[in-house]
mmCIF file of the N, C-alpha and C atoms, coordinates in Angstrom:
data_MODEL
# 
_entry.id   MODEL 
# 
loop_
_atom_site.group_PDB 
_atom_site.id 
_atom_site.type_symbol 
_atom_site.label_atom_id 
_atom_site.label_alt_id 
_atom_site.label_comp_id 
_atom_site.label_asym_id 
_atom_site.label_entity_id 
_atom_site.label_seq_id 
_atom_site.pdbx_PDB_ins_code 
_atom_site.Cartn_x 
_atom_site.Cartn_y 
_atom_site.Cartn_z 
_atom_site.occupancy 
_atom_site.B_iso_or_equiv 
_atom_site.pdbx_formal_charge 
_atom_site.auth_seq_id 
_atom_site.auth_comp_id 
_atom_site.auth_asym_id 
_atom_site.auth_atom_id 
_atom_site.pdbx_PDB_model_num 
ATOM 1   N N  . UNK A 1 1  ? 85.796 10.981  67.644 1.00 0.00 ? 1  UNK A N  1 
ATOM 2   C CA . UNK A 1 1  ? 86.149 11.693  66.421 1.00 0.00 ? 1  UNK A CA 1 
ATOM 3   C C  . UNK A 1 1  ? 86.250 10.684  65.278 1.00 0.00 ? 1  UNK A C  1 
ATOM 4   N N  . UNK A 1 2  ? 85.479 11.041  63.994 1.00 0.00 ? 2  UNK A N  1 
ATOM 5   C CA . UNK A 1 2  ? 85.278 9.731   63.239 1.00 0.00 ? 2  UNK A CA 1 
ATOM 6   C C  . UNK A 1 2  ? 86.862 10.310  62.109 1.00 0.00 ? 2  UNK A C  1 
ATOM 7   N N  . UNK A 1 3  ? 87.887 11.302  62.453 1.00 0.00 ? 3  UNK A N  1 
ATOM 8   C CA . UNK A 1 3  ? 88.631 10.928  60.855 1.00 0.00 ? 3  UNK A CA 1 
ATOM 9   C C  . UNK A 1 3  ? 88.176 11.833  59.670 1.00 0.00 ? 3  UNK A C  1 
ATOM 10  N N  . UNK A 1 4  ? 87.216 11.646  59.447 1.00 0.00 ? 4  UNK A N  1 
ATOM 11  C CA . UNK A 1 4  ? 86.793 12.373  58.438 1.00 0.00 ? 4  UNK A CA 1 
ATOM 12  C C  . UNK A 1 4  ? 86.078 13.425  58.422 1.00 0.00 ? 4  UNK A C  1 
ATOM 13  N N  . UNK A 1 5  ? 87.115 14.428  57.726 1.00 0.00 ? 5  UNK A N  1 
ATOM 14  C CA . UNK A 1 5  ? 86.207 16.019  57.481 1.00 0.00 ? 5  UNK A CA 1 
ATOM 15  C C  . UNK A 1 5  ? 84.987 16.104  56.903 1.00 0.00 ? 5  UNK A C  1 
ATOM 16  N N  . UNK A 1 6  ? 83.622 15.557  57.178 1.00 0.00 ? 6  UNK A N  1 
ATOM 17  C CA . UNK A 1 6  ? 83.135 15.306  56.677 1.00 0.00 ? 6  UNK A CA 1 
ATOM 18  C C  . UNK A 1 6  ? 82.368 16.787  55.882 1.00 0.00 ? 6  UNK A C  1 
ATOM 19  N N  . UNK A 1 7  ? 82.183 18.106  56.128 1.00 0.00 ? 7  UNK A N  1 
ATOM 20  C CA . UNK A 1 7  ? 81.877 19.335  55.324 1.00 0.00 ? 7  UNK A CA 1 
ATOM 21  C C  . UNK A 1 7  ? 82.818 19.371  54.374 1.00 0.00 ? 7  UNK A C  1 
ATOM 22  N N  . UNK A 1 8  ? 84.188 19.067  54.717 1.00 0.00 ? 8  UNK A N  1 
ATOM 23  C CA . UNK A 1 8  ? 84.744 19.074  53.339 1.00 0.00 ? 8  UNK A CA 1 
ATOM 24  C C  . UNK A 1 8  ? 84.456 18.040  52.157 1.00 0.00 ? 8  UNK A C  1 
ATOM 25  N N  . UNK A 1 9  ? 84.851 16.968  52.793 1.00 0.00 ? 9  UNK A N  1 
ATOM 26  C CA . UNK A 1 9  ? 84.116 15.947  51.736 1.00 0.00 ? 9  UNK A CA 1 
ATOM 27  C C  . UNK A 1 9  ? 82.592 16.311  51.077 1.00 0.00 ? 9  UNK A C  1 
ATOM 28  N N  . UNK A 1 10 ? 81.880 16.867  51.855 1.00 0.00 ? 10 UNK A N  1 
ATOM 29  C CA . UNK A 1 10 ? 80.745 16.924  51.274 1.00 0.00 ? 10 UNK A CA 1 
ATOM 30  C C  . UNK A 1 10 ? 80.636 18.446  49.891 1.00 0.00 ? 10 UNK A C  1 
ATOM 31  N N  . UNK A 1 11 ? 81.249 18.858  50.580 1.00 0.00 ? 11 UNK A N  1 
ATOM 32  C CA . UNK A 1 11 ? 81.246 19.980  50.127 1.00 0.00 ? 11 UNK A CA 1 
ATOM 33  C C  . UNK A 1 11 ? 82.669 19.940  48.419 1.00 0.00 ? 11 UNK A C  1 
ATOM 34  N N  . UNK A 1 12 ? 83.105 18.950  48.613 1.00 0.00 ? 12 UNK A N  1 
ATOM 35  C CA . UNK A 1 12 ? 84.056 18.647  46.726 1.00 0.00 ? 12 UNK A CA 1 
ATOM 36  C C  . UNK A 1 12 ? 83.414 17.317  46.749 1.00 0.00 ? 12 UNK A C  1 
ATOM 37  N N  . UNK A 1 13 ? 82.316 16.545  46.953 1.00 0.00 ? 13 UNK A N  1 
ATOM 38  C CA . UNK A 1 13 ? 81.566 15.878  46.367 1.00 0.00 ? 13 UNK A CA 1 
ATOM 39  C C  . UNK A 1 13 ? 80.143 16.571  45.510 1.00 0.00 ? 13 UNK A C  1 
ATOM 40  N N  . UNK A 1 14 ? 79.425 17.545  46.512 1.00 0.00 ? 14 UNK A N  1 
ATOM 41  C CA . UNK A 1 14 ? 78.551 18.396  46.197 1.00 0.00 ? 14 UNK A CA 1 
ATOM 42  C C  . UNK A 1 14 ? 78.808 19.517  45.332 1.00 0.00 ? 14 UNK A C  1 
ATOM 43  N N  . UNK A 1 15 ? 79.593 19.892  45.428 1.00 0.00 ? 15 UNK A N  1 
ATOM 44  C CA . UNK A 1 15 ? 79.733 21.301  44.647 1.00 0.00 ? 15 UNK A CA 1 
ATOM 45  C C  . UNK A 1 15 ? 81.070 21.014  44.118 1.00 0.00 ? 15 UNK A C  1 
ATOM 46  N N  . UNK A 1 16 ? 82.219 20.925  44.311 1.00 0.00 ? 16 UNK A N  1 
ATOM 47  C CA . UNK A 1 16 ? 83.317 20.677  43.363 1.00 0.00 ? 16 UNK A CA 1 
ATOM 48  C C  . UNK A 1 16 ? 82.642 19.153  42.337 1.00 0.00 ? 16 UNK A C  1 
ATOM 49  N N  . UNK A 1 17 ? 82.329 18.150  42.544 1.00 0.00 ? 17 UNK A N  1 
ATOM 50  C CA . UNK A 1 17 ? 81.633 17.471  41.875 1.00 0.00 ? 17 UNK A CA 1 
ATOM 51  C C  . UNK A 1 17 ? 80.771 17.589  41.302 1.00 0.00 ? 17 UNK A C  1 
ATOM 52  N N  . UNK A 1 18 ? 79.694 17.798  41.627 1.00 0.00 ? 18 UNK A N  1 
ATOM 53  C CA . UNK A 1 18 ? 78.227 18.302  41.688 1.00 0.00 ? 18 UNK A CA 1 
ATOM 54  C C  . UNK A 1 18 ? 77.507 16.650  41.169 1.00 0.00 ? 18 UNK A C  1 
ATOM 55  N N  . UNK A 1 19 ? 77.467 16.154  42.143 1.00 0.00 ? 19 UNK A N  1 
ATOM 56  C CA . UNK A 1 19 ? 76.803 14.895  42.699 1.00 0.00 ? 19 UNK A CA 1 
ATOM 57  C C  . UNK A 1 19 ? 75.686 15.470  43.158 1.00 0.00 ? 19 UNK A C  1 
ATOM 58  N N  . UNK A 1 20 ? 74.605 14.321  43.140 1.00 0.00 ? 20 UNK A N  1 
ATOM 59  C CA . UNK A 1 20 ? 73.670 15.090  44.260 1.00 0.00 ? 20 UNK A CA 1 
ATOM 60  C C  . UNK A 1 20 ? 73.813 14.451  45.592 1.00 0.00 ? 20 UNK A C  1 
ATOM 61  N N  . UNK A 1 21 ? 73.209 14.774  46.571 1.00 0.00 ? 21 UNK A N  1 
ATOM 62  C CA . UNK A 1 21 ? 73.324 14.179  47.567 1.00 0.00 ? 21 UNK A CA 1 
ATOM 63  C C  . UNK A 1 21 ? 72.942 12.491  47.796 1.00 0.00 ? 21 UNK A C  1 
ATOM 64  N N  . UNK A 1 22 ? 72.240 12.100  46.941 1.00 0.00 ? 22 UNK A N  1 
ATOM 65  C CA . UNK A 1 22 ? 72.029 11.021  47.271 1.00 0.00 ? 22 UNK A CA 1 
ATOM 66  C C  . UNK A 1 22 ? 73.027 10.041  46.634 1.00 0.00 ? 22 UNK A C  1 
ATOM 67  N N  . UNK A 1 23 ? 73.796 10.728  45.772 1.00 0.00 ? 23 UNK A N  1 
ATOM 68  C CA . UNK A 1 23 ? 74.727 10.099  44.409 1.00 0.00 ? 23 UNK A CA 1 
ATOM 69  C C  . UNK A 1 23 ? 75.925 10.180  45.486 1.00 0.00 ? 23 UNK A C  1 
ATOM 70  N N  . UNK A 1 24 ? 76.069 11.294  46.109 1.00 0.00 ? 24 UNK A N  1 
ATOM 71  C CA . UNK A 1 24 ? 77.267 11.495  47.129 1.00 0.00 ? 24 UNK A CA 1 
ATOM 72  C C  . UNK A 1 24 ? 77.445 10.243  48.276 1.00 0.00 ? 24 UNK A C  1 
ATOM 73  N N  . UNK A 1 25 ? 76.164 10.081  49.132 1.00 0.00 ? 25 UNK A N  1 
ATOM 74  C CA . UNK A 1 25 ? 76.526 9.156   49.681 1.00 0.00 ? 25 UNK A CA 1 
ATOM 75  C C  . UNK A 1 25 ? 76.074 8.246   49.859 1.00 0.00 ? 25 UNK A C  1 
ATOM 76  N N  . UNK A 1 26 ? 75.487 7.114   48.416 1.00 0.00 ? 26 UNK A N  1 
ATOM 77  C CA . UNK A 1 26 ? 76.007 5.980   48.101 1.00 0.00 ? 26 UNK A CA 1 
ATOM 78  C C  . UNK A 1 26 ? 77.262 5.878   47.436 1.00 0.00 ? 26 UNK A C  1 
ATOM 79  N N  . UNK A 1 27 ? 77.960 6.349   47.886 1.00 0.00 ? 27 UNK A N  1 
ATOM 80  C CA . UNK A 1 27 ? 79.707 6.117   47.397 1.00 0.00 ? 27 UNK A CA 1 
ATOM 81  C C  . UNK A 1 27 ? 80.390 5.269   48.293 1.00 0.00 ? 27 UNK A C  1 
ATOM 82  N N  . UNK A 1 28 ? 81.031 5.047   48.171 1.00 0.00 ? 28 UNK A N  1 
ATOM 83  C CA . UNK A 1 28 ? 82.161 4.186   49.264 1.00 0.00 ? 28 UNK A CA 1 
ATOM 84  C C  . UNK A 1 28 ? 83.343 5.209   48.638 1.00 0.00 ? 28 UNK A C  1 
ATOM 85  N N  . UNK A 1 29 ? 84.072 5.231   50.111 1.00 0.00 ? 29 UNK A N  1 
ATOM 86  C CA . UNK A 1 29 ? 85.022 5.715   50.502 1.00 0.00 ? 29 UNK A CA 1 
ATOM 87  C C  . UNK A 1 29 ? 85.880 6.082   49.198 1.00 0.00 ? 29 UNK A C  1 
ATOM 88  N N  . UNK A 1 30 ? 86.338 4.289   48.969 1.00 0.00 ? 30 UNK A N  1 
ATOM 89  C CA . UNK A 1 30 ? 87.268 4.416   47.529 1.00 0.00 ? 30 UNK A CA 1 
ATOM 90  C C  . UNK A 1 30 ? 86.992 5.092   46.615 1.00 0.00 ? 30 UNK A C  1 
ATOM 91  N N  . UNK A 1 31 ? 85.804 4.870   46.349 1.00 0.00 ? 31 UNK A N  1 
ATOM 92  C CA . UNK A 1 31 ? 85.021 5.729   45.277 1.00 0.00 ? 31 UNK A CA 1 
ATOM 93  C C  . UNK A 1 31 ? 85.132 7.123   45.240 1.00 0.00 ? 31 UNK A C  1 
ATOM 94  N N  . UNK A 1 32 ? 84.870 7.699   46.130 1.00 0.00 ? 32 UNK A N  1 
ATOM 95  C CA . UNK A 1 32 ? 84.912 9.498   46.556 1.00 0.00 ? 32 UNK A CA 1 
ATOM 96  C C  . UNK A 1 32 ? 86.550 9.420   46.034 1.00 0.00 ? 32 UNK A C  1 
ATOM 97  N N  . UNK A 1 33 ? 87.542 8.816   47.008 1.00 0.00 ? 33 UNK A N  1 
ATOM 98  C CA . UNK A 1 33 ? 88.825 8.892   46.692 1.00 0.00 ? 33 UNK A CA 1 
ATOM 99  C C  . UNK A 1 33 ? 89.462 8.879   45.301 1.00 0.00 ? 33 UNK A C  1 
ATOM 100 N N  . UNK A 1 34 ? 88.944 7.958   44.373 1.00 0.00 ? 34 UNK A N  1 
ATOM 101 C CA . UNK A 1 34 ? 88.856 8.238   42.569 1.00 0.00 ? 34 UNK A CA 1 
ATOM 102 C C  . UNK A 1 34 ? 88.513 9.231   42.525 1.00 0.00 ? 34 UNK A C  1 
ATOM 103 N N  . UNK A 1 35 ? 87.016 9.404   42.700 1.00 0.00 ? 35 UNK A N  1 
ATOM 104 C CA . UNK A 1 35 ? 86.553 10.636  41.891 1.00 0.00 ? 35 UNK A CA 1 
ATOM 105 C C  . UNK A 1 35 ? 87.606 12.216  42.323 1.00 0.00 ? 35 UNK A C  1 
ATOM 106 N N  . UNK A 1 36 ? 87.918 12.149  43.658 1.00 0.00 ? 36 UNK A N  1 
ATOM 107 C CA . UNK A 1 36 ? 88.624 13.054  43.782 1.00 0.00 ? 36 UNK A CA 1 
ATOM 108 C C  . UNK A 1 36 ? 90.016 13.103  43.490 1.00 0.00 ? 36 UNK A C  1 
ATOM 109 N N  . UNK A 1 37 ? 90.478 11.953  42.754 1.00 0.00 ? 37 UNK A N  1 
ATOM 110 C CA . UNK A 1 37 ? 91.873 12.213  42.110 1.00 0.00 ? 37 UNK A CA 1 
ATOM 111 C C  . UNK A 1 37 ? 92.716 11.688  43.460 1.00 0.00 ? 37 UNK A C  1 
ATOM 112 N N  . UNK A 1 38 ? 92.592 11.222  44.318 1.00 0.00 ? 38 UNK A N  1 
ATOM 113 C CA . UNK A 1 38 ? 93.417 10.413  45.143 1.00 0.00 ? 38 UNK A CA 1 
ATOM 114 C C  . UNK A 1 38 ? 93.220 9.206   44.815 1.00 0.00 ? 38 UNK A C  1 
ATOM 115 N N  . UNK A 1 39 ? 93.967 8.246   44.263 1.00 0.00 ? 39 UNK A N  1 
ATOM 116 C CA . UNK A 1 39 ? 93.784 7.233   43.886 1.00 0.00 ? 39 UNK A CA 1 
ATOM 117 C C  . UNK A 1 39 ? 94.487 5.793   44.780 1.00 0.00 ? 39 UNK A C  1 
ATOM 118 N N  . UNK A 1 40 ? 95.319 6.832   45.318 1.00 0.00 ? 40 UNK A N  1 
ATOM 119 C CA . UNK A 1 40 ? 96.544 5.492   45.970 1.00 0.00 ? 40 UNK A CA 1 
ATOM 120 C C  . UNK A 1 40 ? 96.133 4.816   46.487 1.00 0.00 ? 40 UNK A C  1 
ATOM 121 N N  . UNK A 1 41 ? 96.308 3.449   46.656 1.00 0.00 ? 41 UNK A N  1 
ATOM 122 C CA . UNK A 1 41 ? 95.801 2.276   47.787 1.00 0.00 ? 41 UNK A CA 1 
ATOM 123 C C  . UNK A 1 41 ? 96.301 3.134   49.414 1.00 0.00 ? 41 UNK A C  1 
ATOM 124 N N  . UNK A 1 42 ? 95.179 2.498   50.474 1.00 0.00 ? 42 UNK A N  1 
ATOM 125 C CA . UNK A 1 42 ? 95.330 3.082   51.434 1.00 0.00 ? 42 UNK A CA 1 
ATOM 126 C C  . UNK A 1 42 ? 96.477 1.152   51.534 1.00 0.00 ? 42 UNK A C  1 
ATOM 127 N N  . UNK A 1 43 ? 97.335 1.463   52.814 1.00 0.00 ? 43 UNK A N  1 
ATOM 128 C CA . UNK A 1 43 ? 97.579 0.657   53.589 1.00 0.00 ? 43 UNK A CA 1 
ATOM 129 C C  . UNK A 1 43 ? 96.411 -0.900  53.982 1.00 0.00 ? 43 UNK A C  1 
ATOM 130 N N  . UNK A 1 44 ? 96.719 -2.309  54.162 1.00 0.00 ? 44 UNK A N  1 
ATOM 131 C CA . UNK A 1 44 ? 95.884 -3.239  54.033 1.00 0.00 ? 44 UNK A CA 1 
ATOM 132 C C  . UNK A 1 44 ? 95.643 -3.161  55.409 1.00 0.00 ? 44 UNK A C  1 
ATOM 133 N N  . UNK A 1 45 ? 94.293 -3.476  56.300 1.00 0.00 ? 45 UNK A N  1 
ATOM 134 C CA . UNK A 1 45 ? 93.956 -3.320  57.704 1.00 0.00 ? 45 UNK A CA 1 
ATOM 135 C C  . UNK A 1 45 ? 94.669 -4.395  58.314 1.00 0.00 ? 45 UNK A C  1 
ATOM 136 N N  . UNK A 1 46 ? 95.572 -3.904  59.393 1.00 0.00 ? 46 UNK A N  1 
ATOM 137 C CA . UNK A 1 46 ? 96.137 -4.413  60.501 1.00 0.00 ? 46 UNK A CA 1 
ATOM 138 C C  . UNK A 1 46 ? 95.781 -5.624  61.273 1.00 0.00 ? 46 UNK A C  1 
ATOM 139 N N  . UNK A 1 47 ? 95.953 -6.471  61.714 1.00 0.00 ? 47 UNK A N  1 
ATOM 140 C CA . UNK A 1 47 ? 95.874 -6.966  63.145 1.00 0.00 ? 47 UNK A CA 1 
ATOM 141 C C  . UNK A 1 47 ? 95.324 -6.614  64.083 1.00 0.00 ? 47 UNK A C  1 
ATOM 142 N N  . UNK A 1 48 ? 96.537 -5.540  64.796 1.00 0.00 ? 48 UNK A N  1 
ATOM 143 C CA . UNK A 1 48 ? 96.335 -4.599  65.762 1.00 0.00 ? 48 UNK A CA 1 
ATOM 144 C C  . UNK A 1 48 ? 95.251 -3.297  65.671 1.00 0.00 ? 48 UNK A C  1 
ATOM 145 N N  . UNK A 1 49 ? 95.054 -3.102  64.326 1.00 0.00 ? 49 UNK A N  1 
ATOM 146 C CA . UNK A 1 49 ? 93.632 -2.389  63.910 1.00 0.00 ? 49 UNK A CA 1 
ATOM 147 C C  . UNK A 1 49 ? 92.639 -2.955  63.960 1.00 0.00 ? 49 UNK A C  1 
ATOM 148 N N  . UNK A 1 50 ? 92.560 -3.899  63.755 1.00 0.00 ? 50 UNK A N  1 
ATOM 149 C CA . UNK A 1 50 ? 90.933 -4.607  63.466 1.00 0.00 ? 50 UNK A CA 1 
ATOM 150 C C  . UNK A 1 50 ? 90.869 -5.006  65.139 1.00 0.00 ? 50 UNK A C  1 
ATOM 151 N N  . UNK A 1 51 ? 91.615 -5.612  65.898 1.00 0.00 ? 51 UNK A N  1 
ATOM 152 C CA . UNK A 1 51 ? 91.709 -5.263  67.454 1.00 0.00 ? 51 UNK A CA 1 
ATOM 153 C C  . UNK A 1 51 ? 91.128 -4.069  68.122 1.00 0.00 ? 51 UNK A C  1 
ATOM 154 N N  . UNK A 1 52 ? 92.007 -2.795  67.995 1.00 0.00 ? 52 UNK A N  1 
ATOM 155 C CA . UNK A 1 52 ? 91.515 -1.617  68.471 1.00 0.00 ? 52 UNK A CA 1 
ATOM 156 C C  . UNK A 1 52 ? 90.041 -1.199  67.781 1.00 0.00 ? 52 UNK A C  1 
ATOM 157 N N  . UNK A 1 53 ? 89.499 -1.766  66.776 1.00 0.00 ? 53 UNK A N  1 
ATOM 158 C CA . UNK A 1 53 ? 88.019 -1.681  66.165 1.00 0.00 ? 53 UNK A CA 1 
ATOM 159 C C  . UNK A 1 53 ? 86.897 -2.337  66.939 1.00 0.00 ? 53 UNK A C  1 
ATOM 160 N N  . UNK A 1 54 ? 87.417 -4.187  66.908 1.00 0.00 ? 54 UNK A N  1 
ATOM 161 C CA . UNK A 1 54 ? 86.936 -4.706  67.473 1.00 0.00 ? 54 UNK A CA 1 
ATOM 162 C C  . UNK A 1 54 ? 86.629 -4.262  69.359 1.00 0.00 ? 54 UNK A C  1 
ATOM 163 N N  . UNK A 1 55 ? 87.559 -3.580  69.832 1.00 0.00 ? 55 UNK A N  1 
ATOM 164 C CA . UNK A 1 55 ? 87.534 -3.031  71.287 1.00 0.00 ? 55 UNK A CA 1 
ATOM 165 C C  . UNK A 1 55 ? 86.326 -2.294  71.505 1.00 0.00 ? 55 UNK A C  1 
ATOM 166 N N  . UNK A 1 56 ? 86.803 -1.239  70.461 1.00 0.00 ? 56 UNK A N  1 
ATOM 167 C CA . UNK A 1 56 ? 85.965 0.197   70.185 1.00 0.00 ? 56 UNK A CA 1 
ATOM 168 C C  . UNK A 1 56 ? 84.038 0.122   69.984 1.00 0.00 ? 56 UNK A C  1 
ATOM 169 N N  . UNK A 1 57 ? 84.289 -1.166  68.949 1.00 0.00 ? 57 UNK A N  1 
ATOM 170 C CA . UNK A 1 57 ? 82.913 -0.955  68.525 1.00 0.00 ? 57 UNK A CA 1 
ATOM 171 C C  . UNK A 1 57 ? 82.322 -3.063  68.750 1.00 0.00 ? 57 UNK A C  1 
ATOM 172 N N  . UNK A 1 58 ? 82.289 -3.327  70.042 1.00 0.00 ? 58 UNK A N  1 
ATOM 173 C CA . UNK A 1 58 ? 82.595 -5.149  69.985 1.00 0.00 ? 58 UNK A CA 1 
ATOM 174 C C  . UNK A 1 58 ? 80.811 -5.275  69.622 1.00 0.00 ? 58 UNK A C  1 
ATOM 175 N N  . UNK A 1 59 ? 80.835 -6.578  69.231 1.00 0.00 ? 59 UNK A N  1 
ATOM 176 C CA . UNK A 1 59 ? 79.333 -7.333  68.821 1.00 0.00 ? 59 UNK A CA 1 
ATOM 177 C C  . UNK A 1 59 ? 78.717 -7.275  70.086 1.00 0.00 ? 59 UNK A C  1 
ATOM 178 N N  . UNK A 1 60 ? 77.506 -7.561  70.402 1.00 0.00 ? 60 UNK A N  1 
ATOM 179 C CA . UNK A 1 60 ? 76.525 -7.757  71.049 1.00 0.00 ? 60 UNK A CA 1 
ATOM 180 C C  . UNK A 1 60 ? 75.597 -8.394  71.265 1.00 0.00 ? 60 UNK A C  1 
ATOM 181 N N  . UNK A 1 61 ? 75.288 -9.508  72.076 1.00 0.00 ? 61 UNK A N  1 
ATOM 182 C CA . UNK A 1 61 ? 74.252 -10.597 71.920 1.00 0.00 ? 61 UNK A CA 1 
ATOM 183 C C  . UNK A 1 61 ? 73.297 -10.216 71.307 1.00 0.00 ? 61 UNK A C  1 
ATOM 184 N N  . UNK A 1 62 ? 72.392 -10.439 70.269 1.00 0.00 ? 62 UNK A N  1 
ATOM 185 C CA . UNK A 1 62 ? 71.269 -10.169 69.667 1.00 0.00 ? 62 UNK A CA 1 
ATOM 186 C C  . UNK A 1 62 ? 71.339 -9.303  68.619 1.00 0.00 ? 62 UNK A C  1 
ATOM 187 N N  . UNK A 1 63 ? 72.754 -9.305  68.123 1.00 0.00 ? 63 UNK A N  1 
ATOM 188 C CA . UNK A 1 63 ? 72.579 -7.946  67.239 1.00 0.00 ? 63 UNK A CA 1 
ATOM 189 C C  . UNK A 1 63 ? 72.200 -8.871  65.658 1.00 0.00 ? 63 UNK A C  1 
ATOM 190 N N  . UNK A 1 64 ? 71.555 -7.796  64.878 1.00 0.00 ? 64 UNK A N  1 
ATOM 191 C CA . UNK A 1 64 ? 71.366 -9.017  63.641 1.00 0.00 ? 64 UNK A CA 1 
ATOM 192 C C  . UNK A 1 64 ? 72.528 -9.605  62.949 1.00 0.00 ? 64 UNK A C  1 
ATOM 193 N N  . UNK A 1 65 ? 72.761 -10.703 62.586 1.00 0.00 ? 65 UNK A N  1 
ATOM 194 C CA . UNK A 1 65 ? 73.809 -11.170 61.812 1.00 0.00 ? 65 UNK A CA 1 
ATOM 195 C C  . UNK A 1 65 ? 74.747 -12.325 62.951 1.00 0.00 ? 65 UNK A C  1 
ATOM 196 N N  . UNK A 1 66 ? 74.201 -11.991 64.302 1.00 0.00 ? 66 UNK A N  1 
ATOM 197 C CA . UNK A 1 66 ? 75.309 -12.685 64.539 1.00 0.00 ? 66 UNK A CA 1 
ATOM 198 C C  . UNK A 1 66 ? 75.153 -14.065 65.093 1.00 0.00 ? 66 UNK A C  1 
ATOM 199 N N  . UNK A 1 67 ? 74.439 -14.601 64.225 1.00 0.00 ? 67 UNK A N  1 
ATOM 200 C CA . UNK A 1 67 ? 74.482 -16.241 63.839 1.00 0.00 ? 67 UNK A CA 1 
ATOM 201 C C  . UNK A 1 67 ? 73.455 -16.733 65.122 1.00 0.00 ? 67 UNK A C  1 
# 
């Protein structure tokens, strides 16, 4: 489960906004979050989060980038 409603989001980016789709998602997160009037800083990422990330989703020999 990724967290995010993503029909809703799309749907007050698309039509409560009226972005187009391609304007919609080159956004970053923060961005959507302005435009939609939530502005607050989220919380700074954890320790123990970037852990349970790193678990979830770990690197892989050969993947690009990794040196």
């Amino acid at each position: 489960m990724s967290g995010f409603d993503w029909p809703a989001l799309m749907q007050a980016g698309i039509r409560g906004l009226a972005l187009r789709p391609r304007d919609f998602w080159a956004l970053t997160p923060a961005e959507l979050r302005l435009l939609l009037g939530r502005s607050e800083p989220e919380a700074p990422l954890a320790r123990a989060r970037l852990d349970e990330l790193l678990r979830a989703y770990p690197d892989k020999k050969g993947d690009q980038g990794d040196g």
